[in-house]
PDB file of N, CA, C and O in Angstrom:
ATOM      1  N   UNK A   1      -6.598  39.594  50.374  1.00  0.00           N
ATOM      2  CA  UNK A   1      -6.667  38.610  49.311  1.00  0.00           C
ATOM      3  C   UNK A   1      -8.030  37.909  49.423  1.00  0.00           C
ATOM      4  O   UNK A   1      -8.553  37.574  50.486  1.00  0.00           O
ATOM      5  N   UNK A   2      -8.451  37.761  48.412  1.00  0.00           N
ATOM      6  CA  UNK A   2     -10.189  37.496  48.381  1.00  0.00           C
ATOM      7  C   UNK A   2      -9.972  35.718  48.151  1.00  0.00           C
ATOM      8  O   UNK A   2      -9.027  35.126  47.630  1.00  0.00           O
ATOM      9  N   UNK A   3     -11.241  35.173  48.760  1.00  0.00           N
ATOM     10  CA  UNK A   3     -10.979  33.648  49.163  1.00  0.00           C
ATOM     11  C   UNK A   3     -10.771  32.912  47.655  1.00  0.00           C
ATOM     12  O   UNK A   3     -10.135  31.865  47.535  1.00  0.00           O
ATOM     13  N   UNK A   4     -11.403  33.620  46.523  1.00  0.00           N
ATOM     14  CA  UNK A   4     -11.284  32.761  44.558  1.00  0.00           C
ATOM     15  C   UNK A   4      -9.419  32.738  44.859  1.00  0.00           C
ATOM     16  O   UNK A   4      -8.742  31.742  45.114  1.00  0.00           O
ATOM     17  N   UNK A   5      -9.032  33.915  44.748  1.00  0.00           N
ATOM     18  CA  UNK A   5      -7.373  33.850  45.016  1.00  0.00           C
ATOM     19  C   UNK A   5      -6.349  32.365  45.368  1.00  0.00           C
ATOM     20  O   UNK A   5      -5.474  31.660  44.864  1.00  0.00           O
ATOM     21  N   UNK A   6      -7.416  32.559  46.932  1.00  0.00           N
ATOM     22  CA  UNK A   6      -6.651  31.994  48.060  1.00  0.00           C
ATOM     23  C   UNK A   6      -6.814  30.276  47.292  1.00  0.00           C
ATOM     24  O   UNK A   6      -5.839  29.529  47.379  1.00  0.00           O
ATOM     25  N   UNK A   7      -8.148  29.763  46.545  1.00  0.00           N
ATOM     26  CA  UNK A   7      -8.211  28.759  46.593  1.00  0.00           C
ATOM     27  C   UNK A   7      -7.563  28.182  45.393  1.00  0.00           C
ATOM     28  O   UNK A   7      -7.004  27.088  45.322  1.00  0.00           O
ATOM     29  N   UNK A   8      -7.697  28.972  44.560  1.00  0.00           N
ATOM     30  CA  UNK A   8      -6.809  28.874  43.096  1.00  0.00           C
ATOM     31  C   UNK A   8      -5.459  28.659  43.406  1.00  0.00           C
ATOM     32  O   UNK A   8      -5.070  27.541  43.067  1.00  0.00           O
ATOM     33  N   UNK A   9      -4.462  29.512  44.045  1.00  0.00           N
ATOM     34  CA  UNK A   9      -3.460  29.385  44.680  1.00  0.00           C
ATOM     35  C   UNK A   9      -3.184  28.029  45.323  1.00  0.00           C
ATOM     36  O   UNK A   9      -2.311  27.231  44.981  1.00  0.00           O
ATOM     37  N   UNK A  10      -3.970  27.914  46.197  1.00  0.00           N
ATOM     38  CA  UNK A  10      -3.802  26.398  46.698  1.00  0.00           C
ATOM     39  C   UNK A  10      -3.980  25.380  45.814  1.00  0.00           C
ATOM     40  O   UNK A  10      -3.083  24.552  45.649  1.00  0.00           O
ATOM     41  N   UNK A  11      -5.081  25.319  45.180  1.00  0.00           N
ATOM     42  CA  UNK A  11      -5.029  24.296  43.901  1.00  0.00           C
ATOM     43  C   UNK A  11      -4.009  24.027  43.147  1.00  0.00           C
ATOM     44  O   UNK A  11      -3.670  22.880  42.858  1.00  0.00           O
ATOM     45  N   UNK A  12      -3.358  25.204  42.716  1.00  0.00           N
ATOM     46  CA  UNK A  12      -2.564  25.622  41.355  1.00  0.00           C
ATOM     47  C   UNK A  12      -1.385  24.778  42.439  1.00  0.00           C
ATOM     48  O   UNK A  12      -0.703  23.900  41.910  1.00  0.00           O
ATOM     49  N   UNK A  13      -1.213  25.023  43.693  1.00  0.00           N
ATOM     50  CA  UNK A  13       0.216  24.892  44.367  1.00  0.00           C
ATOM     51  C   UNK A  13       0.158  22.949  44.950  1.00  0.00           C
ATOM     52  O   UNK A  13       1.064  22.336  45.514  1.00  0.00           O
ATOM     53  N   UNK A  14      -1.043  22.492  44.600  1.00  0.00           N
ATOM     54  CA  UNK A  14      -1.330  21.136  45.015  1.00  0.00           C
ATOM     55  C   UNK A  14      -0.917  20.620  43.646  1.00  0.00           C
ATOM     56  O   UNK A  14       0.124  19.969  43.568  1.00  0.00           O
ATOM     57  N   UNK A  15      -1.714  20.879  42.460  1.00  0.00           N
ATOM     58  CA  UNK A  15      -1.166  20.633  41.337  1.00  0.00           C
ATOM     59  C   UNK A  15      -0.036  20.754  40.976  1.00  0.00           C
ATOM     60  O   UNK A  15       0.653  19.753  40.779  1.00  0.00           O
ATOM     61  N   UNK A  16       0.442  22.000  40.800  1.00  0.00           N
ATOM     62  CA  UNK A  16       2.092  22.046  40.436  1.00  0.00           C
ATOM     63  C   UNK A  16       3.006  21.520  40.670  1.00  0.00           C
ATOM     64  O   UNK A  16       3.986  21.347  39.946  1.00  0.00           O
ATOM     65  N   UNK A  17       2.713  20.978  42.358  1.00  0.00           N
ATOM     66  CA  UNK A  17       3.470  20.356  42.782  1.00  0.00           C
ATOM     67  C   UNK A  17       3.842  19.009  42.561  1.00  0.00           C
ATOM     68  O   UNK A  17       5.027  18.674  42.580  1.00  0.00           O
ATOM     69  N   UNK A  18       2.726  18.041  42.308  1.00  0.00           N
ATOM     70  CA  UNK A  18       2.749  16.800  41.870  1.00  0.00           C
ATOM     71  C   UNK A  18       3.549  16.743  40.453  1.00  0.00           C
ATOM     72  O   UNK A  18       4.517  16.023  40.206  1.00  0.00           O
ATOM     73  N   UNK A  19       2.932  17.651  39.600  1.00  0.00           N
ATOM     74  CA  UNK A  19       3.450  17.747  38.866  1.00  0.00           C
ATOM     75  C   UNK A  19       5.093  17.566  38.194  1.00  0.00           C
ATOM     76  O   UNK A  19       5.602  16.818  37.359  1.00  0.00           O
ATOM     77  N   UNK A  20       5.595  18.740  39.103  1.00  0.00           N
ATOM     78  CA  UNK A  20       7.277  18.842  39.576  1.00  0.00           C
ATOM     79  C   UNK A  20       7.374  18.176  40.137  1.00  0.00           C
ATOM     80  O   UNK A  20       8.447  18.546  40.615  1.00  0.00           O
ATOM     81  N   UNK A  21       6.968  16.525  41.075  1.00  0.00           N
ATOM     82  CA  UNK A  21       7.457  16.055  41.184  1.00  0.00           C
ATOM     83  C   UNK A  21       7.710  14.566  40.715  1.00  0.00           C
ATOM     84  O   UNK A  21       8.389  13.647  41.174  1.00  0.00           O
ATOM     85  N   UNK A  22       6.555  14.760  39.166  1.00  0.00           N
ATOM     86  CA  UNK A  22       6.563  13.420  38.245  1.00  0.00           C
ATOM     87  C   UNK A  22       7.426  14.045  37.007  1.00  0.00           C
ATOM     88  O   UNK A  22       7.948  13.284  36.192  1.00  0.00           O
ATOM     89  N   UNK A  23       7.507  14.958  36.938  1.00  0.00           N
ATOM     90  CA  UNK A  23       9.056  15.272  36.122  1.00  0.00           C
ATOM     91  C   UNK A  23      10.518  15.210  36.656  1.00  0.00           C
ATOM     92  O   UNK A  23      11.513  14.880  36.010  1.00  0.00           O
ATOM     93  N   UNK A  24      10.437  15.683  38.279  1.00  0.00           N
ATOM     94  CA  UNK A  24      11.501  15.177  38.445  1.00  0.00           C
ATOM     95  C   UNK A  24      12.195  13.627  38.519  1.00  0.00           C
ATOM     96  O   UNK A  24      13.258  13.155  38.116  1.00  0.00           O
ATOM     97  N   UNK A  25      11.063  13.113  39.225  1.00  0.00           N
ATOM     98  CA  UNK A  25      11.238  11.379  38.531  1.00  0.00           C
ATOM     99  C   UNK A  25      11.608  10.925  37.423  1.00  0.00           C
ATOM    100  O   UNK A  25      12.628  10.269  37.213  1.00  0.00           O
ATOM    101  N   UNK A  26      10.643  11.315  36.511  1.00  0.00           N
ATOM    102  CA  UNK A  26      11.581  11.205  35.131  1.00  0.00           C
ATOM    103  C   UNK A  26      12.753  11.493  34.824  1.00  0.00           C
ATOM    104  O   UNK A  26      13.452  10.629  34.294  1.00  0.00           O
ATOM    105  N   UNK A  27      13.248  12.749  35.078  1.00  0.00           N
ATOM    106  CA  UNK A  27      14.569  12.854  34.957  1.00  0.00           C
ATOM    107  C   UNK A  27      15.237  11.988  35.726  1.00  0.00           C
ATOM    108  O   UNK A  27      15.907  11.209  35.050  1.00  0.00           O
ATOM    109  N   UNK A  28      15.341  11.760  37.352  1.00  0.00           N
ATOM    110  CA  UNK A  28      15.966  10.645  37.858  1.00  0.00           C
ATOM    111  C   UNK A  28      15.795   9.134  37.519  1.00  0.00           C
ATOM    112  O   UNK A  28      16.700   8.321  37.707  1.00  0.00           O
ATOM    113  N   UNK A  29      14.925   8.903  37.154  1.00  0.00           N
ATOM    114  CA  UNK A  29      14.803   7.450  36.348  1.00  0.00           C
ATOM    115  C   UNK A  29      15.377   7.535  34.752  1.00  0.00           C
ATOM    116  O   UNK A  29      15.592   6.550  34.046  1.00  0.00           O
ATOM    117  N   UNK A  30      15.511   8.508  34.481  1.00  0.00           N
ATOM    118  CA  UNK A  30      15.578   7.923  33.046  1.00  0.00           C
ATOM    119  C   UNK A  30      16.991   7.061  32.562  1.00  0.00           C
ATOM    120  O   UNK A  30      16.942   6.709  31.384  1.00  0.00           O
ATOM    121  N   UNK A  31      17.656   6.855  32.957  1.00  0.00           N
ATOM    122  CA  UNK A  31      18.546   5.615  32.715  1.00  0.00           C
ATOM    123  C   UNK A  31      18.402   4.353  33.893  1.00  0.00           C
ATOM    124  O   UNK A  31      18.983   3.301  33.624  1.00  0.00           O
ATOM    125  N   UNK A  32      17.955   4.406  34.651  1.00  0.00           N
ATOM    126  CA  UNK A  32      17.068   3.165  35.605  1.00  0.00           C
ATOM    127  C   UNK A  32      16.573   2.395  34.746  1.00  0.00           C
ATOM    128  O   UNK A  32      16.182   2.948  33.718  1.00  0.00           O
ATOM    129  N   UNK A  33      16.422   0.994  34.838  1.00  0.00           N
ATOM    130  CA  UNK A  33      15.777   0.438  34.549  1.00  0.00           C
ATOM    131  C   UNK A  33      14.439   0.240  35.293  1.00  0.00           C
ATOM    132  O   UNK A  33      13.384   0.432  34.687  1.00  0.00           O
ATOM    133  N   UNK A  34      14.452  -0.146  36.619  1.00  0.00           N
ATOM    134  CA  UNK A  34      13.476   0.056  37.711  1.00  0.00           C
ATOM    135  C   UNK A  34      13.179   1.703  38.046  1.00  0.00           C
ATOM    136  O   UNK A  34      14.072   2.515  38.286  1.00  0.00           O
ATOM    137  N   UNK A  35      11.931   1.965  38.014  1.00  0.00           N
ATOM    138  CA  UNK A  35      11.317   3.218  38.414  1.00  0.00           C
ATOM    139  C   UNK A  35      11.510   3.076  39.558  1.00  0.00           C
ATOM    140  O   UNK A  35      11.386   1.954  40.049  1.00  0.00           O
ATOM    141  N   UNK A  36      11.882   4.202  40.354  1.00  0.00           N
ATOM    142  CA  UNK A  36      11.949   4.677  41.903  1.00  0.00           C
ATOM    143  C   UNK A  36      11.506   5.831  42.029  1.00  0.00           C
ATOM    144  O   UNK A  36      12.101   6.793  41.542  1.00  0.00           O
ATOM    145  N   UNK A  37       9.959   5.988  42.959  1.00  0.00           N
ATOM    146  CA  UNK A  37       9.753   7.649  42.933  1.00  0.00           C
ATOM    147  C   UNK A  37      10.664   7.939  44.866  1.00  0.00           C
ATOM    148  O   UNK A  37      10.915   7.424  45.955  1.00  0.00           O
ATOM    149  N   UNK A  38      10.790   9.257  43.937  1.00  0.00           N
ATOM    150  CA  UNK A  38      11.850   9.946  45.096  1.00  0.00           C
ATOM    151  C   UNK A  38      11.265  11.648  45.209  1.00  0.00           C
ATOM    152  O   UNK A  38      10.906  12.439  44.337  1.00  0.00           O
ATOM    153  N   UNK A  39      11.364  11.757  46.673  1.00  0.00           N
ATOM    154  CA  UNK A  39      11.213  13.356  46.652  1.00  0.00           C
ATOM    155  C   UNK A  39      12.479  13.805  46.708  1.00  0.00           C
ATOM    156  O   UNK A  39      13.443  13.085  46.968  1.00  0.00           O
ATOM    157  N   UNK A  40      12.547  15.419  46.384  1.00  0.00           N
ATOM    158  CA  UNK A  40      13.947  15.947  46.297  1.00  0.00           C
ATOM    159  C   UNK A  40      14.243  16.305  47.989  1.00  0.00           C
ATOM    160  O   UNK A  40      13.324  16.093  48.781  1.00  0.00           O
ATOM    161  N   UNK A  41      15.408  16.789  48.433  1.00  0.00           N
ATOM    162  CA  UNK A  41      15.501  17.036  49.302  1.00  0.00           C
ATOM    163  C   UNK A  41      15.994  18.534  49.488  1.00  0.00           C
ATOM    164  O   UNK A  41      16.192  19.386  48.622  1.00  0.00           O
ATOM    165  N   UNK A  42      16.176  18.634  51.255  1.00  0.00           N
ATOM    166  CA  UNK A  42      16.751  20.134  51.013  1.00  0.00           C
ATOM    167  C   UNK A  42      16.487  21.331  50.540  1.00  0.00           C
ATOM    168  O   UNK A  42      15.468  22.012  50.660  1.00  0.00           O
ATOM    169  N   UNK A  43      17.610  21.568  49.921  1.00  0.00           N
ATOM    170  CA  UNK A  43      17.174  23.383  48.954  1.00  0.00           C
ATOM    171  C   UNK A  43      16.719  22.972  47.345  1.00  0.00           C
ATOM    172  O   UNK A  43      16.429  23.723  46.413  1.00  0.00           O
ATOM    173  N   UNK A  44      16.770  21.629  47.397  1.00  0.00           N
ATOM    174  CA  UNK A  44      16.506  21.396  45.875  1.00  0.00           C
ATOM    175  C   UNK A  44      14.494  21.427  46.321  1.00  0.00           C
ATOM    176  O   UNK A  44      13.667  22.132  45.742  1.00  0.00           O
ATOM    177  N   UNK A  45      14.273  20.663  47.214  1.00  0.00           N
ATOM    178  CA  UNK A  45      12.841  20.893  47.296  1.00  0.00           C
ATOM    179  C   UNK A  45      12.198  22.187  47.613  1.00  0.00           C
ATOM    180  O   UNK A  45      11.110  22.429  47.090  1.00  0.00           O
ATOM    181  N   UNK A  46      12.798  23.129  48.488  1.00  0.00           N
ATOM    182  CA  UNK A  46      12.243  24.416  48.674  1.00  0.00           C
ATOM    183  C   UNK A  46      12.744  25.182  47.519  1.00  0.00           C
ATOM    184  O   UNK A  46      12.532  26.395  47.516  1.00  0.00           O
ATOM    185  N   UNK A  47      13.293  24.713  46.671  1.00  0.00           N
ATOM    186  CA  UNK A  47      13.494  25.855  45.327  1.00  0.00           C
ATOM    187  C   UNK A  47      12.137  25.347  44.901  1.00  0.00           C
ATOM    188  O   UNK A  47      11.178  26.096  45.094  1.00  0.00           O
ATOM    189  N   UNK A  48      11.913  24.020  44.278  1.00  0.00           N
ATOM    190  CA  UNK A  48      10.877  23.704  43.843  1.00  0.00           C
ATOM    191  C   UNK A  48       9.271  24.048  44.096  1.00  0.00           C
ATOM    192  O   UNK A  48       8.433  24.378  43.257  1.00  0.00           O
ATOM    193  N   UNK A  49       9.105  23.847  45.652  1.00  0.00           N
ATOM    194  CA  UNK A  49       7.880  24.494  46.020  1.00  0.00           C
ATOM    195  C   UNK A  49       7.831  26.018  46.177  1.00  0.00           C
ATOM    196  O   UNK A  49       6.757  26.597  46.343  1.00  0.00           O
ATOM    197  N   UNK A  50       8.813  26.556  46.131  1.00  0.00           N
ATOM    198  CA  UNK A  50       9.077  27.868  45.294  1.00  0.00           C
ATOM    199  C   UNK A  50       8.346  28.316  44.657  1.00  0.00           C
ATOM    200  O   UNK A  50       7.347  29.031  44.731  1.00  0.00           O
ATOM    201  N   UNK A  51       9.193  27.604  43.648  1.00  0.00           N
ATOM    202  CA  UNK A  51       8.729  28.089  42.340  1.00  0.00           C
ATOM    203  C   UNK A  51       6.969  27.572  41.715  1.00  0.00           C
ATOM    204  O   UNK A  51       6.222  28.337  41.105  1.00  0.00           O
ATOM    205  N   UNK A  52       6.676  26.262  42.039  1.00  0.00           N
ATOM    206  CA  UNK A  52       5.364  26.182  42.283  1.00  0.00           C
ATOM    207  C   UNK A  52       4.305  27.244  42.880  1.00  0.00           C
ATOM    208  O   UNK A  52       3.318  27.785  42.383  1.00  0.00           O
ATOM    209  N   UNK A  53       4.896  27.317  44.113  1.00  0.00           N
ATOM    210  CA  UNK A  53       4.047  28.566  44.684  1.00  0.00           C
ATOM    211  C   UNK A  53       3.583  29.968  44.133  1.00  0.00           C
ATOM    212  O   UNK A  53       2.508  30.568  44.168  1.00  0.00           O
ATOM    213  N   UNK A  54       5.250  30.342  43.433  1.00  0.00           N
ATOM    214  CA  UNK A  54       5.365  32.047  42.836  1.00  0.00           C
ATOM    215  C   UNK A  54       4.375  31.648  41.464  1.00  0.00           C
ATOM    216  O   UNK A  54       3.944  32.693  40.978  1.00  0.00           O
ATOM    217  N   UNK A  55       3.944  30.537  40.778  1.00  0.00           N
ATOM    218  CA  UNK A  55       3.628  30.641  39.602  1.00  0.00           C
ATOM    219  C   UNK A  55       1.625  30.240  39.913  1.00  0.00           C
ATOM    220  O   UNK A  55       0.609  30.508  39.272  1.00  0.00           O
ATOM    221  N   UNK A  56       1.864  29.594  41.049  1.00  0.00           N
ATOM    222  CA  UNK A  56       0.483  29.705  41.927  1.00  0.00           C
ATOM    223  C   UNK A  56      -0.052  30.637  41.618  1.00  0.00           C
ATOM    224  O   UNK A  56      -1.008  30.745  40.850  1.00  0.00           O
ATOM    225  N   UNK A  57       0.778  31.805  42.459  1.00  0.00           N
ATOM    226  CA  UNK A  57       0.155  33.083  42.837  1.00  0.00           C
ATOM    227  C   UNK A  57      -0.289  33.833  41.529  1.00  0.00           C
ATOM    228  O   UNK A  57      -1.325  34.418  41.215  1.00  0.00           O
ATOM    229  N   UNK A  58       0.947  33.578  40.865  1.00  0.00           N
ATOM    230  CA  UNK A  58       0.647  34.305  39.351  1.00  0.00           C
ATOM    231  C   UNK A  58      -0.718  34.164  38.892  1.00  0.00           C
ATOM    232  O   UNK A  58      -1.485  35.033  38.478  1.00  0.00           O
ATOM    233  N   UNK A  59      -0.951  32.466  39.090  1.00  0.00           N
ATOM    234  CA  UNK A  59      -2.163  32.300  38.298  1.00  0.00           C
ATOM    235  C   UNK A  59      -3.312  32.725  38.656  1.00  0.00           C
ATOM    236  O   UNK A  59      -4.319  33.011  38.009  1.00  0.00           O
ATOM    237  N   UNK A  60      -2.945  32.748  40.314  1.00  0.00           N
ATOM    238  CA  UNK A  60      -4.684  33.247  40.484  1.00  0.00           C
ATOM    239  C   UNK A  60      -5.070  34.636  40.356  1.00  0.00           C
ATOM    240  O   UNK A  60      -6.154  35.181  40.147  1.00  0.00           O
ATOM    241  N   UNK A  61      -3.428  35.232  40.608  1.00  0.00           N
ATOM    242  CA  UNK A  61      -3.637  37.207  40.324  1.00  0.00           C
ATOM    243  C   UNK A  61      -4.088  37.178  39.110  1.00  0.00           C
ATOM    244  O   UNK A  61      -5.258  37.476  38.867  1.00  0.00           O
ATOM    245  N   UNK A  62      -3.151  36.785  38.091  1.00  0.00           N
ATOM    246  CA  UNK A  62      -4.129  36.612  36.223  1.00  0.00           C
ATOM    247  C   UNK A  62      -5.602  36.194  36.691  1.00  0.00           C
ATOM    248  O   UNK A  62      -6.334  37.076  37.139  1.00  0.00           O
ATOM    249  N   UNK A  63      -5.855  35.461  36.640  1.00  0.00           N
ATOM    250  CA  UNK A  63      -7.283  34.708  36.923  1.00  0.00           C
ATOM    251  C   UNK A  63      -8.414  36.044  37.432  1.00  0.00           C
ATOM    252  O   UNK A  63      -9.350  36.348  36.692  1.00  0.00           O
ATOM    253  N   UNK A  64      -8.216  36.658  38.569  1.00  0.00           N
ATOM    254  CA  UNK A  64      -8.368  37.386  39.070  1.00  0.00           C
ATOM    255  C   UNK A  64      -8.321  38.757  38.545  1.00  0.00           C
ATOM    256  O   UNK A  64      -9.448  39.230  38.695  1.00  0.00           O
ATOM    257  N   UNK A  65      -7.704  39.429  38.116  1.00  0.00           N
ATOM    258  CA  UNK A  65      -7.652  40.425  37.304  1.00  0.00           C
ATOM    259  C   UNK A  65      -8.594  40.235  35.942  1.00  0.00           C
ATOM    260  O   UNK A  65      -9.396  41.149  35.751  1.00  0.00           O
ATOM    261  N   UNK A  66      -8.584  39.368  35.174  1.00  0.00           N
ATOM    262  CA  UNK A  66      -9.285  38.869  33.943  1.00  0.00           C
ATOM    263  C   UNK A  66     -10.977  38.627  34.058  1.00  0.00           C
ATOM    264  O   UNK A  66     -11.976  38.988  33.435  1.00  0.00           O
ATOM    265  N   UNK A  67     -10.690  37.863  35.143  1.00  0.00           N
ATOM    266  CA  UNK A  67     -12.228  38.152  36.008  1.00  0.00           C
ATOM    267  C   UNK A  67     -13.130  39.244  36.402  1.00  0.00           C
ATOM    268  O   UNK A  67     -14.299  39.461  36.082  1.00  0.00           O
ATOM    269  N   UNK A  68     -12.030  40.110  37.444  1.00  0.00           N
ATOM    270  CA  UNK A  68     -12.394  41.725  37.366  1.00  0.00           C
ATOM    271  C   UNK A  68     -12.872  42.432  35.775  1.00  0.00           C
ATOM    272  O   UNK A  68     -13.933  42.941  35.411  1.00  0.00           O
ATOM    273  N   UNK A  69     -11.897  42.254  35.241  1.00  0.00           N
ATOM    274  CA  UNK A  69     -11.884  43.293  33.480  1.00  0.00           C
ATOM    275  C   UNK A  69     -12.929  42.395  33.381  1.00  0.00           C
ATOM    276  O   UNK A  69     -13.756  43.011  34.053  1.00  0.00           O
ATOM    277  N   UNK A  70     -13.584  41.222  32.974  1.00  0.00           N
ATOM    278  CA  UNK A  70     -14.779  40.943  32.362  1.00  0.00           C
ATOM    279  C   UNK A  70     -16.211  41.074  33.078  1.00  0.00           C
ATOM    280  O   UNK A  70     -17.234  40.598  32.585  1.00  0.00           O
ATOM    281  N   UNK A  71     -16.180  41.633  34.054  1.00  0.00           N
ATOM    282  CA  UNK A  71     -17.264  41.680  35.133  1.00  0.00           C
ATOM    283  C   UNK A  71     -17.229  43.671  34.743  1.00  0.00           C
ATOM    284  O   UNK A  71     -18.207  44.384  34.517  1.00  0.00           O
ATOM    285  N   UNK A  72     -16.117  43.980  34.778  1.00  0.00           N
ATOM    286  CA  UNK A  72     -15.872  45.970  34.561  1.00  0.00           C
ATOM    287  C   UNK A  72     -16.640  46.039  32.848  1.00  0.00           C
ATOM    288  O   UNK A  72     -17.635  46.673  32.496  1.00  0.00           O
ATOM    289  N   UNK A  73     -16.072  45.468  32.334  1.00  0.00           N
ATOM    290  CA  UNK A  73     -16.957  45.435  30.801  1.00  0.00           C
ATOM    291  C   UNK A  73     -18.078  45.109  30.887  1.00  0.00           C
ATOM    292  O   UNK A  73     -18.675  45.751  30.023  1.00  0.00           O
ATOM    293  N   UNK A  74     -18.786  44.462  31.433  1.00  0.00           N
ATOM    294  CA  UNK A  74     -20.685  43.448  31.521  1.00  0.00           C
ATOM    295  C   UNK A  74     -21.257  44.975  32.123  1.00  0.00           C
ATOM    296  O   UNK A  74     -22.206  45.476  31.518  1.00  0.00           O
ATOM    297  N   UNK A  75     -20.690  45.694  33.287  1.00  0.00           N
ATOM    298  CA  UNK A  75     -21.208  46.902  33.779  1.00  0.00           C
ATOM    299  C   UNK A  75     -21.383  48.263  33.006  1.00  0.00           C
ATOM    300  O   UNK A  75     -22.361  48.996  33.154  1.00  0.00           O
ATOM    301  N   UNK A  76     -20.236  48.538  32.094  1.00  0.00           N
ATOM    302  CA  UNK A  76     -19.911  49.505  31.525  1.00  0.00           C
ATOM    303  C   UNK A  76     -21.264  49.292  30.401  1.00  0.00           C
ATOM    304  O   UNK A  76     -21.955  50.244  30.039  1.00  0.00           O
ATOM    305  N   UNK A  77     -21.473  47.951  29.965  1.00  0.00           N
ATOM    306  CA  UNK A  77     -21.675  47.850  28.250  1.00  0.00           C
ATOM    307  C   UNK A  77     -22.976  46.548  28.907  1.00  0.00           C
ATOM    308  O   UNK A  77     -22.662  45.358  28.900  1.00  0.00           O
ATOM    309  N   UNK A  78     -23.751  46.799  29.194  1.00  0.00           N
ATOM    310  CA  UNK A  78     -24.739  45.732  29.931  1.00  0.00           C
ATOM    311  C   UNK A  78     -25.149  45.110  28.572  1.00  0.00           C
ATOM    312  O   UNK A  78     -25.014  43.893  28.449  1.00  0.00           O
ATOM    313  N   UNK A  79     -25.705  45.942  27.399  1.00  0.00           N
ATOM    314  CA  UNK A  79     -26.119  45.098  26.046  1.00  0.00           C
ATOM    315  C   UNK A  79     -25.153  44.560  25.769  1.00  0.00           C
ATOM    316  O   UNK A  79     -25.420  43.723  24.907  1.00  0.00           O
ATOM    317  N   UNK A  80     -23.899  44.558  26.070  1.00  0.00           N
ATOM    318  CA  UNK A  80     -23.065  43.689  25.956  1.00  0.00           C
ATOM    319  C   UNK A  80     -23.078  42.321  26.035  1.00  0.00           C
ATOM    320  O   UNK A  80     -23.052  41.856  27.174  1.00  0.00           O
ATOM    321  N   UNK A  81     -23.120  41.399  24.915  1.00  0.00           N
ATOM    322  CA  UNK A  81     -23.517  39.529  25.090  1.00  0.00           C
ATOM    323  C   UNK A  81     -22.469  38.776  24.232  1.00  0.00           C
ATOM    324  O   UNK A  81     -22.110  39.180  23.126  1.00  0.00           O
ATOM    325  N   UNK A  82     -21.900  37.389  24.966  1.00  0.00           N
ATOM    326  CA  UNK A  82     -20.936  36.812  24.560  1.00  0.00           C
ATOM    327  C   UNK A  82     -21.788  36.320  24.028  1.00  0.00           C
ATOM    328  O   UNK A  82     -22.970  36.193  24.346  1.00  0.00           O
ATOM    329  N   UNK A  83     -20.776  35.747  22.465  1.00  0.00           N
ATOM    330  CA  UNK A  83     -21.363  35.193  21.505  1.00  0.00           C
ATOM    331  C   UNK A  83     -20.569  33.574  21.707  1.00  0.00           C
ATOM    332  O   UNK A  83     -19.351  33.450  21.829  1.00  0.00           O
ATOM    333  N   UNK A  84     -21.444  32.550  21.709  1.00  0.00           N
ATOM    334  CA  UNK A  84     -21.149  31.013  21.916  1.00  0.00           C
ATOM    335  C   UNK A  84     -21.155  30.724  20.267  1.00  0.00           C
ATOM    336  O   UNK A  84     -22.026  31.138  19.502  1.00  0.00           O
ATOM    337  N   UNK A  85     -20.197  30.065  19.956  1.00  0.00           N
ATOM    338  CA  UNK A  85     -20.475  29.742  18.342  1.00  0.00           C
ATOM    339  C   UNK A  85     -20.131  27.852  18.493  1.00  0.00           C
ATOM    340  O   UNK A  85     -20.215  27.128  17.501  1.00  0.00           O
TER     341      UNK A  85
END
């Protein structure tokens, strides 16, 4: 696994995570009157960083692959030039 991967992954899995865990707040606050942030516990949190993680990975394999194909096209087709409009 090449280090763009590794760091995207980690990003994506630092992000996501906060993320999932200011939605899950919301859902637990939303009839509260007082906000309380709470982490989940248990298997409810390792489902969560789970699923953060698996969609991590996703992103940086996409990322990564898309990267490859546009670097395989610039070689194939060098007069090849993106057009900025």
């Amino acid at each position: 696994m090449n280090k763009k991967v590794l760091i995207i992954t980690g990003a994506g899995l630092a992000i996501g995570l906060a993320e999932a865990l200011i939605y899950y707040n919301l859902g637990k606050n939303e009839k509260n009157e007082k906000f309380k942030f709470q982490i989940p516990k248990g298997k409810e949190l390792l489902k969560t960083a789970g699923i953060v993680l698996i969609t991590s990975v996703a992103t940086a394999s996409l990322s990564n692959l898309i990267e490859k194909s546009l670097e395989e096209d610039s070689i194939i087709n060098p007069s090849s030039k993106l057009v900025t409009v």
